[in-house]
BARODO-766516 format. One record per residue: residue in three letters; y, z, x of N, C-alpha, C in turn. Coordinates in steps of 0.001 Angstrom, whole numbers, plus 500000, padded with zeros to 6 digits. Each point is the difference from the previous one (the first is absolute). Example, Ala and Ser with C-alpha at 12.3 -4.5 7.8 and 13.67 -1.06 7.14 Angstrom:
BEGIN
ALA494310507800513190501190500000499110501200500000500900/SER501050499280499650501190500060500820501090500730499230/
# end
This chain:
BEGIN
UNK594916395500215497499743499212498804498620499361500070/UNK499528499188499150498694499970499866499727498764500328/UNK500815499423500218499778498350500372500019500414501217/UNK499650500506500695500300500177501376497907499638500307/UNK499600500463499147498436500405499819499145498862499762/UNK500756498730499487499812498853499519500429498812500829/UNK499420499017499792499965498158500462500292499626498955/UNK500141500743498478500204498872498730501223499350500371/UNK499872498926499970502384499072500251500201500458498724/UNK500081500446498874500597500013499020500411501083500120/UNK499651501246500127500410501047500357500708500400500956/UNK499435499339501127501251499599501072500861499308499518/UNK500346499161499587501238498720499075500750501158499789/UNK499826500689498919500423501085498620500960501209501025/UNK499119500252500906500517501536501018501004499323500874/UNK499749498652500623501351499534500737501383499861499994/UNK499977499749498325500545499574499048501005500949499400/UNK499382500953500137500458501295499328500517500936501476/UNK499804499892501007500238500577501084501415499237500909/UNK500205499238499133501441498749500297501224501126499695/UNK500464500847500951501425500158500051499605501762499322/UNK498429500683499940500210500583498751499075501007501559/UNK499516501608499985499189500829500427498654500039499484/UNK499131500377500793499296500292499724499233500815498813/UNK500562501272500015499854500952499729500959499897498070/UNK500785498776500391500441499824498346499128498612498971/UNK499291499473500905499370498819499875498762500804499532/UNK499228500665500280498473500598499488499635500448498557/UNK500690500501499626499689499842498434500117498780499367/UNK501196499171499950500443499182499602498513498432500413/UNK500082500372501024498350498774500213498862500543499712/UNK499864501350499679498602500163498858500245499631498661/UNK500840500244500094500549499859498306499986498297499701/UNK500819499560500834499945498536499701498282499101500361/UNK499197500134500587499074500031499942498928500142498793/UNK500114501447499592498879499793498569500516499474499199/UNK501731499655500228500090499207498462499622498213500338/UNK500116499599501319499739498630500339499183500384501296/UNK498816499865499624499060500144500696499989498831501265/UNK499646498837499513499879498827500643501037499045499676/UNK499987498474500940501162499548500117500508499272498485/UNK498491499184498933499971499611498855500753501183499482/UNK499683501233499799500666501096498949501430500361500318/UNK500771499386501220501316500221499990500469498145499487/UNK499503499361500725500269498704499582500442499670497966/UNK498846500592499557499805499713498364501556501106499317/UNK500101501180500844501185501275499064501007499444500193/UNK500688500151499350501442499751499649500984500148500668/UNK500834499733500199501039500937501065500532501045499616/UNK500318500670498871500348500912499413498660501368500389/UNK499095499501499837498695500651500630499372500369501212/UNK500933498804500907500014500453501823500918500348500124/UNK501714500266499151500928500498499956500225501364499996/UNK499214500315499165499895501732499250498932501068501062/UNK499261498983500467498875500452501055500891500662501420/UNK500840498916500369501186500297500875501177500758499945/UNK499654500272498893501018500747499682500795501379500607/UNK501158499921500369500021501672501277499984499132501397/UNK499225499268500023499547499885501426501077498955501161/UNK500960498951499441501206499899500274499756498147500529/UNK501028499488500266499791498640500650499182498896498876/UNK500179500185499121499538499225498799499424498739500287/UNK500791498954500954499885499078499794498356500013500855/UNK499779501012501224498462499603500346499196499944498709/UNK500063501002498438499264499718499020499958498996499680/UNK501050499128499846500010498282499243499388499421500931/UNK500347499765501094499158499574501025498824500171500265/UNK499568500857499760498487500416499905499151499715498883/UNK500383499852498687499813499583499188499937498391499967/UNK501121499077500331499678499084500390498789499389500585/UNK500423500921501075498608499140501363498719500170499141/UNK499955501151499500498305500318499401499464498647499416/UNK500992499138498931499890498843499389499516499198500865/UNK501383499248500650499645499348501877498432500090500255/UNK499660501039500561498729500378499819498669500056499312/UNK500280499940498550498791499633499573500010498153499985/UNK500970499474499552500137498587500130499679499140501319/UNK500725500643500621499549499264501382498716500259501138/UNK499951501381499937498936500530500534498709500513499699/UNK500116499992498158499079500513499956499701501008499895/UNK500957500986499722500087501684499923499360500262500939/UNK500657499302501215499439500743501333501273499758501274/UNK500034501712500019501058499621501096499767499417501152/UNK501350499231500152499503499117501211500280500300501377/UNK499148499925500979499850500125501040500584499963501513/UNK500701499300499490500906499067501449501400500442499287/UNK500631500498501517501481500410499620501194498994499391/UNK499303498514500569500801498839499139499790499929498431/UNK499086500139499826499361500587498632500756500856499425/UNK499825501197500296500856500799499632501536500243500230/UNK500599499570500645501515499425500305500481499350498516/UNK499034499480499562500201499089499024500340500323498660/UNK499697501545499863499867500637498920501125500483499884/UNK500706500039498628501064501057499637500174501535500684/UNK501171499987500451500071502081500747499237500335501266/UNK499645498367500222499020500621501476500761498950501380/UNK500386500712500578500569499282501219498984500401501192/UNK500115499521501480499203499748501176499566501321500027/UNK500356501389500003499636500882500838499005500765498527/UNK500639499693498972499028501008498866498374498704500186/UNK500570498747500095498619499012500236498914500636501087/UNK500928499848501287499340500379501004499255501627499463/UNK500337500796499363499608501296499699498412499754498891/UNK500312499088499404498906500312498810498785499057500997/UNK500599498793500675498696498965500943499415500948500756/UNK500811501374500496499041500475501293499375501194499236/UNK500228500563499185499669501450499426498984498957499632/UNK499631499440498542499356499787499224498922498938500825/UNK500530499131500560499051499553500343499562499593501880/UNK500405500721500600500135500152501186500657499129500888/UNK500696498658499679500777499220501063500938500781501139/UNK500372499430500660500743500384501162501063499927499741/UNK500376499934499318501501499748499333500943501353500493/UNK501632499709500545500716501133500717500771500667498214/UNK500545501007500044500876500176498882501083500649500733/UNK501559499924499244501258500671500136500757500129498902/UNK499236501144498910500584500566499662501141501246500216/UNK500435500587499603500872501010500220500023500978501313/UNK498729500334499867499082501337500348499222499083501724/UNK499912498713499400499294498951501341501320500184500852/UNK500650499629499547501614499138500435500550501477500705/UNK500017500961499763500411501043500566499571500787501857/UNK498016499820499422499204500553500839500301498754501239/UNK499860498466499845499543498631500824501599500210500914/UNK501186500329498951501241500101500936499701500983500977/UNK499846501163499691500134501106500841498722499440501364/UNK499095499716499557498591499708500826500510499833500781/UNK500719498352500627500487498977500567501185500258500361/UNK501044500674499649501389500511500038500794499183499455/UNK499910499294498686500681498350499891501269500950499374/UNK501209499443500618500825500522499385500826498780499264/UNK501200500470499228500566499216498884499234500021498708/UNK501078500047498968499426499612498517498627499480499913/UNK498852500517499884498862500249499829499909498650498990/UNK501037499622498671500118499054499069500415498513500439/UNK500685500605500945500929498346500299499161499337500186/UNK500098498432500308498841498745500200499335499990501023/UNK500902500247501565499696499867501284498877500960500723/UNK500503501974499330499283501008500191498530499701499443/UNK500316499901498232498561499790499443499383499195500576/UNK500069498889500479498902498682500373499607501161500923/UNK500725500869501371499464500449501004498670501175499364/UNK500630499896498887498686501246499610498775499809499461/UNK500052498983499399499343499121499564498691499615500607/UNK500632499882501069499245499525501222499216501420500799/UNK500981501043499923499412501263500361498947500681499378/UNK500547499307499067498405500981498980499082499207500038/UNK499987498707499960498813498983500059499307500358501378/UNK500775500769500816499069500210501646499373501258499890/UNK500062500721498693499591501494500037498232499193499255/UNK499987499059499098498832500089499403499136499016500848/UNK498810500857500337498626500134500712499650498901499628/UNK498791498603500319498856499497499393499039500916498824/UNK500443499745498637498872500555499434500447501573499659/UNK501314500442500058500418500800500253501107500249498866/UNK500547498845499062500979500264499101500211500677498962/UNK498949500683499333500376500888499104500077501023500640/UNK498937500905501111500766501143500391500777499746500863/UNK500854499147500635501751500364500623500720499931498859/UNK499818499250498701500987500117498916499699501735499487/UNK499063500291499711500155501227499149500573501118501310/UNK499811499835501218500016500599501143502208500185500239/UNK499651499092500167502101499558499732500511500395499190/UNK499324499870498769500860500316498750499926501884500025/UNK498674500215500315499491502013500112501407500787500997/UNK499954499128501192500964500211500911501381499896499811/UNK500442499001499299501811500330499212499810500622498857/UNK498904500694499541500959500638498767499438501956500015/UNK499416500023501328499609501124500256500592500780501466/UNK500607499385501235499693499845501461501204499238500047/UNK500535499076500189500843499299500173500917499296498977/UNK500792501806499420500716500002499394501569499501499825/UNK500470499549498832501332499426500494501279500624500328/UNK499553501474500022500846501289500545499605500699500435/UNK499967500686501341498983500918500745498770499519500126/UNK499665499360500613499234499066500645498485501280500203/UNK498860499771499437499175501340500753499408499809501239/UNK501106498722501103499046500045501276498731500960500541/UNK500429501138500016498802500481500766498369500182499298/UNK500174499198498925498828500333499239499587498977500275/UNK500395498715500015499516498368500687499489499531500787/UNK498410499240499033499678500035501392500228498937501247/UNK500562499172499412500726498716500946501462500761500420/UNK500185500834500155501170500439500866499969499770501422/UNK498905499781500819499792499991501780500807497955499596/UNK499625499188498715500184499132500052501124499095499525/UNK500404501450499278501638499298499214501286499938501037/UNK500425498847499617500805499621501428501878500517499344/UNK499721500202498611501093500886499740500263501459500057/UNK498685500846500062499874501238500506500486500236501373/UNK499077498793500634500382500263501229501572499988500660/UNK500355499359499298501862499385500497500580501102499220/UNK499362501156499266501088500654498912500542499544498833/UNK499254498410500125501387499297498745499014500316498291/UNK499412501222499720499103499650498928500844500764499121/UNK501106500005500121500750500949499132501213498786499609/UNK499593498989500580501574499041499877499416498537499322/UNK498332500053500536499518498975499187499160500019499184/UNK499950499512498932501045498793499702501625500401499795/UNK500690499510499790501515500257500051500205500725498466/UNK500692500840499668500216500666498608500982499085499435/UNK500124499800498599500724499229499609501365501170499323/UNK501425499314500573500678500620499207499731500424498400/UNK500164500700499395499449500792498682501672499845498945/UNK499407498499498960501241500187499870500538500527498385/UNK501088499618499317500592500949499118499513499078498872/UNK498960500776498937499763499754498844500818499519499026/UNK500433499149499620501368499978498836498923500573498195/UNK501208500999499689499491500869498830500647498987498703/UNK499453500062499200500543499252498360499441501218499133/UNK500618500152499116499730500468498544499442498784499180/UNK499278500484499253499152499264499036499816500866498638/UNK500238499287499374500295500167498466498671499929499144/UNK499085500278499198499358499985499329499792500203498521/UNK499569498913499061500357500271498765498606500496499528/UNK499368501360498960498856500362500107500391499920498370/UNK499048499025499210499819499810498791498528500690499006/UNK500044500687499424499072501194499833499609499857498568/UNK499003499078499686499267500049498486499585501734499560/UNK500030499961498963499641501188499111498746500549500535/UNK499310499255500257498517500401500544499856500320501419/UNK501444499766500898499983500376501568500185499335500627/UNK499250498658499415499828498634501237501605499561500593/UNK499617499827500824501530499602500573500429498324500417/UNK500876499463499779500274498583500296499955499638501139/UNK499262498677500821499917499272501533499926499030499996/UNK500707499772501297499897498185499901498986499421501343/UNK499682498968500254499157500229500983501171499057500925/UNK499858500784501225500396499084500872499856498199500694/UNK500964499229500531499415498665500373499106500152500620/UNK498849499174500242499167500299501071500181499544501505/UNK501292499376500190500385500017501469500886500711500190/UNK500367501057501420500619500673500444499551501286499831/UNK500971500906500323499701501572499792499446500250498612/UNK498639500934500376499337500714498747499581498684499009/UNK499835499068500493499597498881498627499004500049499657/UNK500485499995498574498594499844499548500021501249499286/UNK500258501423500546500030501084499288500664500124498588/UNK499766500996499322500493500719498749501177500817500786/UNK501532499787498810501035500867500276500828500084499210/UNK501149501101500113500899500326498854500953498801500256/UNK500353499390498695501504499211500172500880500953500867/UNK500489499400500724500900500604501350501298498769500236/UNK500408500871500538501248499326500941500893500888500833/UNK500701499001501548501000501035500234500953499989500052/UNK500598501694500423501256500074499074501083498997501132/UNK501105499514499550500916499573501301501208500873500365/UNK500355499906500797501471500875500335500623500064498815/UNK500420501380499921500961500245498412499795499957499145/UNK498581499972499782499550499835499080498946501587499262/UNK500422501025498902499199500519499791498726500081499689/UNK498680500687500018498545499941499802499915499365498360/UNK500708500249499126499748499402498829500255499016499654/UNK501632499731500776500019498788499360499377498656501434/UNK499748500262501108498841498942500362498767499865499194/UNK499603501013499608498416500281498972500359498769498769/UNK500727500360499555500735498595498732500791498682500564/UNK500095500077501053500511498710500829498261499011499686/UNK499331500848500699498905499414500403498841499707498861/UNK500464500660499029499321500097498906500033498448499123/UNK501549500068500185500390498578499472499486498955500557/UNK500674500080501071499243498712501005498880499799500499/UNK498935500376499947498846500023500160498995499927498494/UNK500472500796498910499282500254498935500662499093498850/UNK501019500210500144500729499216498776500767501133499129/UNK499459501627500316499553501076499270501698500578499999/UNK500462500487498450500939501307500311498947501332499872/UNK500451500793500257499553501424500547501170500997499826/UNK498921501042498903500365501286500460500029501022500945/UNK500488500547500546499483500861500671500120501708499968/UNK498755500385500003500072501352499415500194501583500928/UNK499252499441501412499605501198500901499455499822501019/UNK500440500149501284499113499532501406498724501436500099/UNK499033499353500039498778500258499808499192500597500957/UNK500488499629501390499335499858501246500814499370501006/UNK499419500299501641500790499639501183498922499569500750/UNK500149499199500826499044499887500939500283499438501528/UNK499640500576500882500581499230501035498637499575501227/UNK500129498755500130499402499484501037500491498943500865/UNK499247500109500788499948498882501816499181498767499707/UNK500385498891499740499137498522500614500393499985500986/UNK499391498704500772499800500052501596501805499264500419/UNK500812499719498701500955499251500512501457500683499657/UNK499778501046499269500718500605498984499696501321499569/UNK500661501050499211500069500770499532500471499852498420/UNK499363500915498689500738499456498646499867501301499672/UNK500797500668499212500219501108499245500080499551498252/UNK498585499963499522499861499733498784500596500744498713/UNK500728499272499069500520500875498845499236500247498714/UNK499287500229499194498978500033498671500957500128499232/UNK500765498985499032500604500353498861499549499745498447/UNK499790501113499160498687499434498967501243499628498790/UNK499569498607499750500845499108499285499551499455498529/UNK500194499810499093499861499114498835500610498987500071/UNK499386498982499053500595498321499689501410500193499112/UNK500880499687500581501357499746498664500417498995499352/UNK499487498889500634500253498556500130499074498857501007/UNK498937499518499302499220498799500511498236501079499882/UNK499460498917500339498062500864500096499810500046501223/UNK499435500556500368499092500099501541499000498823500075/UNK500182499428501156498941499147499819498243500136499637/UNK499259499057499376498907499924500200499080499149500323/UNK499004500043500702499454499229500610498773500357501053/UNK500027498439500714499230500613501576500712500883500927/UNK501109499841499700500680500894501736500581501304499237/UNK499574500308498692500577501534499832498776500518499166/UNK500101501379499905498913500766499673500251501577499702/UNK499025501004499555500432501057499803498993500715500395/UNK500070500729500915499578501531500954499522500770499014/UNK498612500428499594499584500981499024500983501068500101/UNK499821501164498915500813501184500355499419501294501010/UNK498185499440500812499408500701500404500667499706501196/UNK500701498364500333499847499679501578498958499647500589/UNK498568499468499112499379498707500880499907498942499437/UNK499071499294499828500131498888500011499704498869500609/UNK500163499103500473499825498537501135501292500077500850/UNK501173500581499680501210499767500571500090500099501366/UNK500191499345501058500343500568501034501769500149500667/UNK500349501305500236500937500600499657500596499955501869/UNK501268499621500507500823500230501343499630501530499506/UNK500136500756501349500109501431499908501248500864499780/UNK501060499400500173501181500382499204499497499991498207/UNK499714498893499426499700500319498667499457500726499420/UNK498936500245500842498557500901499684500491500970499638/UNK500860500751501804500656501332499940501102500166498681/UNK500741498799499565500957500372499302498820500082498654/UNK498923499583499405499036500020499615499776501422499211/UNK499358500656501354499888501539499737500933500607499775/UNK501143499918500155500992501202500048500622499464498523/UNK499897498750498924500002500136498513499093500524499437/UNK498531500046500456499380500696499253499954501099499755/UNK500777500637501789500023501538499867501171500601499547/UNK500886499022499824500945500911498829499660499530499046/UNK499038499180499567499698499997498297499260500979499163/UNK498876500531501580499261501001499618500407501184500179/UNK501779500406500252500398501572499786500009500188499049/
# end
């Protein structure tokens, strides 16, 4: 990526930010892109959220967008549209905790600052052999401390970019590429064998699945009906179909009109499931229903929190990727 090439902190800020929980390799378009549309920290600060919303869009974990959006403000107010320097500084900011701080103080502007992120937290265990939950309170402080002994005088941005190159290339979190390493004469988990055990794997556990109901309201001209989500919790803030889910015993239609009521005020027709969709959040599984409905009884709301989706599908909206997908697949049976 290209911030790699750069000292700008803003660009560093933006790539840290976006590299929270997410790959590499899915993060690179998405930070050019967000870039020419908010160049500098004033031009994300002044857009809208609907506008750093839509930018993010696809790219997952929403709330780093609000958060990021936030701080930009933070930032011009307090600092001066200048990111700030010192990891207490930056601690301070919305979406940024110790180790993304420590990441942007040593990249951008060279402090000595240690980081343990993901990819840190992986390589510093194995280094040292620290075993136990890598997360728990007692382990982390020990690592903490481990990585703070890896960075040199004068030395902190390359052991950060150096650490971070090394867990996500070399000191992988499955099949380890020891022999390509070049601190292998020095890893004290190679040496013991244990680089296959540390850090400890976490049991992998069982997704609970819901059905979800969707009511897809379809003006003459295409546009389709949305409401925008709260802006705290999952996806806030986003554009989405009136939804709900279904409960035990309950068939796909008539939860669709359960929810219709209680949420909208709305009776509803319903004419034809439209579309399916199935996806994974990080806590859950939902198997989406598209049922394309008319008003029988009450209006749809109008306002700030509802709106209508051109019939092209753009717009300002920013769309969960379940919607999107259920999205395309009305247009493409509209257009058989």
């Amino acid at each position: 990526m290209a911030w790699r090439d750069t000292r700008d902190p803003y660009r560093i800020w933006i790539s840290e930010i976006m590299l929270q929980q997410t790959r590499v390799e899915t993060v690179a378009p998405y930070y050019d892109r967000f870039l020419l549309k908010f160049p500098d920290v004033r031009a994300l600060a002044v857009a809208t959220q609907d506008d750093v919303l839509k930018a993010w869009e696809g790219l997952g974990y929403y709330s780093r967008a609000r958060n990021l959006h936030r701080a930009a403000g933070i930032v011009v107010v307090r600092h001066g549209a200048k990111v700030p320097r010192s990891v207490e500084a930056l601690e301070a900011l919305p979406g940024i905790g110790r180790s993304t701080a420590g990441a942007i103080a040593a990249i951008a502007f060279g402090t000595d600052d240690p980081i343990l992120d993901a990819n840190a937290r992986r390589v510093v265990a194995r280094l040292f052999a620290v075993e136990g939950d890598p997360r728990s309170g007692g382990v982390e402080r020990i690592l903490w401390k481990r990585s703070a002994s890896l960075v040199r005088t004068g030395k902190g941005r390359d052991t950060a970019l150096a650490v971070m190159d090394l867990g996500a290339v070399v000191c992988l979190p499955n099949a380890p590429r020891c022999r390509e390493c070049p601190l292998r004469s020095r890893c004290a988990a190679c040496l013991r064998g244990l680089q296959d055990s540390i850090p400890p794997k976490r049991a992998k556990k069982m997704l609970p699945h819901h059905d979800v109901v969707a009511a897809v309201f379809r003006r003459p001209d295409g546009a389709l009906f949305l409401m925008r989500r709260p802006s705290d919790g999952l996806l806030g803030g986003l554009w989405a179909f009136p939804t709900g889910r279904r409960d035990p015993g309950e068939t796909l239609e008539d939860a669709l009109r359960r929810s219709l009521r209680e949420k909208l005020q709305v009776r509803a027709v319903i004419q034809r499931e439209v579309g399916v969709v199935r996806h994974a959040y990080s806590h859950y599984r939902i198997t989406l229903h598209g049922f394309l409905c008319e008003t029988s009884g009450g209006a749809l709301p109008a306002g700030e929190g509802s709106g209508w989706l051109p019939g092209h599908g753009e717009g300002t909206f920013a769309l969960p990727r379940a919607d999107r997908k259920l999205v395309e697949l009305i247009h493409r049976e509209a257009g058989k």
